[in-house]
C-alpha positions as semicolon CSV with decimal commas, in nm:
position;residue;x (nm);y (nm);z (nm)
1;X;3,624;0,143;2,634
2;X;4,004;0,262;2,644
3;X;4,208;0,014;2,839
4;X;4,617;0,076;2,905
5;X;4,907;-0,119;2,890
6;X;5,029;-0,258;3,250
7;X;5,230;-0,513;3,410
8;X;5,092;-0,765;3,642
9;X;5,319;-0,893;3,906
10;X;5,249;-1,157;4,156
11;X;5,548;-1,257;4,422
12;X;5,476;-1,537;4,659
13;X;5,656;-1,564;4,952
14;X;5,661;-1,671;5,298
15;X;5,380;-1,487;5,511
16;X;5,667;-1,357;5,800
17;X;5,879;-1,132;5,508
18;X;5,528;-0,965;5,369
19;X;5,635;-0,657;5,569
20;X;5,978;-0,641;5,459
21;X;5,883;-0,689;5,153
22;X;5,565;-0,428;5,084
23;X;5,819;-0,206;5,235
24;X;6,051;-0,309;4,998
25;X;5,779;-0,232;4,705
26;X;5,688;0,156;4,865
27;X;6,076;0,229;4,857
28;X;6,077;0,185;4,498
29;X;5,744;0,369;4,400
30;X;5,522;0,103;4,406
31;X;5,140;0,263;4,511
32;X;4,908;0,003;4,516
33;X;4,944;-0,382;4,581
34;X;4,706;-0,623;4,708
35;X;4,792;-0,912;4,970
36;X;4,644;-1,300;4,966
37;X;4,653;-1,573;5,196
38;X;4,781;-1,902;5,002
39;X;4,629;-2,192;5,082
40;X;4,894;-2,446;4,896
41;X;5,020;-2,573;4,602
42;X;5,301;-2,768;4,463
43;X;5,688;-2,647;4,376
44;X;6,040;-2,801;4,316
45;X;6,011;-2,982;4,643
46;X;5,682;-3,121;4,567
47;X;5,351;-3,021;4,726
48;X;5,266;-2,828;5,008
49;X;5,000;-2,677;5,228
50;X;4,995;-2,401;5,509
51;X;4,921;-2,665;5,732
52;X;5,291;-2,614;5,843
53;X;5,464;-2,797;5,544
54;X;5,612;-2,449;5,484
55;X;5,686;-2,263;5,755
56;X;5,455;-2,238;6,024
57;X;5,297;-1,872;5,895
58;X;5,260;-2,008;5,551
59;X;5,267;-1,771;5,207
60;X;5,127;-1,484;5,091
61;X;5,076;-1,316;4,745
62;X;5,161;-0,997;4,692
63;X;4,979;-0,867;4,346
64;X;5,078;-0,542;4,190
65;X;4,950;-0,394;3,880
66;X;5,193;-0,093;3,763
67;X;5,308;0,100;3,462
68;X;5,576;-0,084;3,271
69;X;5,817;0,240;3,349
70;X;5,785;0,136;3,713
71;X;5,854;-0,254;3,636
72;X;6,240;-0,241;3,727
73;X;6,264;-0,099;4,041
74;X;5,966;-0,267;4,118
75;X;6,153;-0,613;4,061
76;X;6,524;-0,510;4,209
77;X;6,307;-0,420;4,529
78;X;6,097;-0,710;4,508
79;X;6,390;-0,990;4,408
80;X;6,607;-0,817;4,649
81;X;6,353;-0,982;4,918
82;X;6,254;-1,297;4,765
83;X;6,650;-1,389;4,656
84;X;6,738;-1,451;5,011
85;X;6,399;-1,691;5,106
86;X;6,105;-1,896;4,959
87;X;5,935;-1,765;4,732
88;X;5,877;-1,729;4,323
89;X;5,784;-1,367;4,130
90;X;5,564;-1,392;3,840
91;X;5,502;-1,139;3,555
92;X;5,228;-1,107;3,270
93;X;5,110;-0,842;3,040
94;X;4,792;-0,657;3,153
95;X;4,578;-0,392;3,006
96;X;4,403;-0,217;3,286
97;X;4,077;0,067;3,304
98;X;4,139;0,419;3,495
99;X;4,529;0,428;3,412
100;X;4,548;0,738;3,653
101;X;4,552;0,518;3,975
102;X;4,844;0,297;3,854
């Protein structure tokens, strides 16, 4: 089966800035992303839950899968967000099927 080359980019941030920020992403192209609830984990300041640890709305992930043309504006949106609040963006290599949706 064909696959295609594709990045995978995951951004966790606090749950209140998911709007600015998936706004953020469809300002710079981005057509597809898929939002999480996170439950916890464990960062420079040691571990935390959403029991109110961080924030009182918690985190979210936001998970994109794009074309690597698309990967810069989709981080200079994204980092524009994050820069100013909590929150980490990841990035791995990903070969996905059905490259027309992406």
């Amino acid at each position: 089966m064909q696959t295609y080359k594709a990045k995978r980019v995951e951004i966790i941030i606090e749950a209140p800035m998911e709007g600015r920020l998936t706004a953020a992403l469809e300002k710079a192209g981005v057509t597809g992303f898929t939002v999480l609830p996170v439950l916890g984990g464990s960062g420079r300041s040691g571990r935390w839950s959403r029991d109110g640890q961080v924030g009182r709305s918690g985190m979210v992930a936001v998970v994109c899968l794009i074309r690597p043309e698309k990967l810069d504006g989709l981080l200079e949106a994204a980092f524009g967000v994050v820069d100013r609040h909590i929150g980490v963006i990841g990035l791995t290599d990903a070969e996905v099927l059905r490259a027309e949706r992406f």
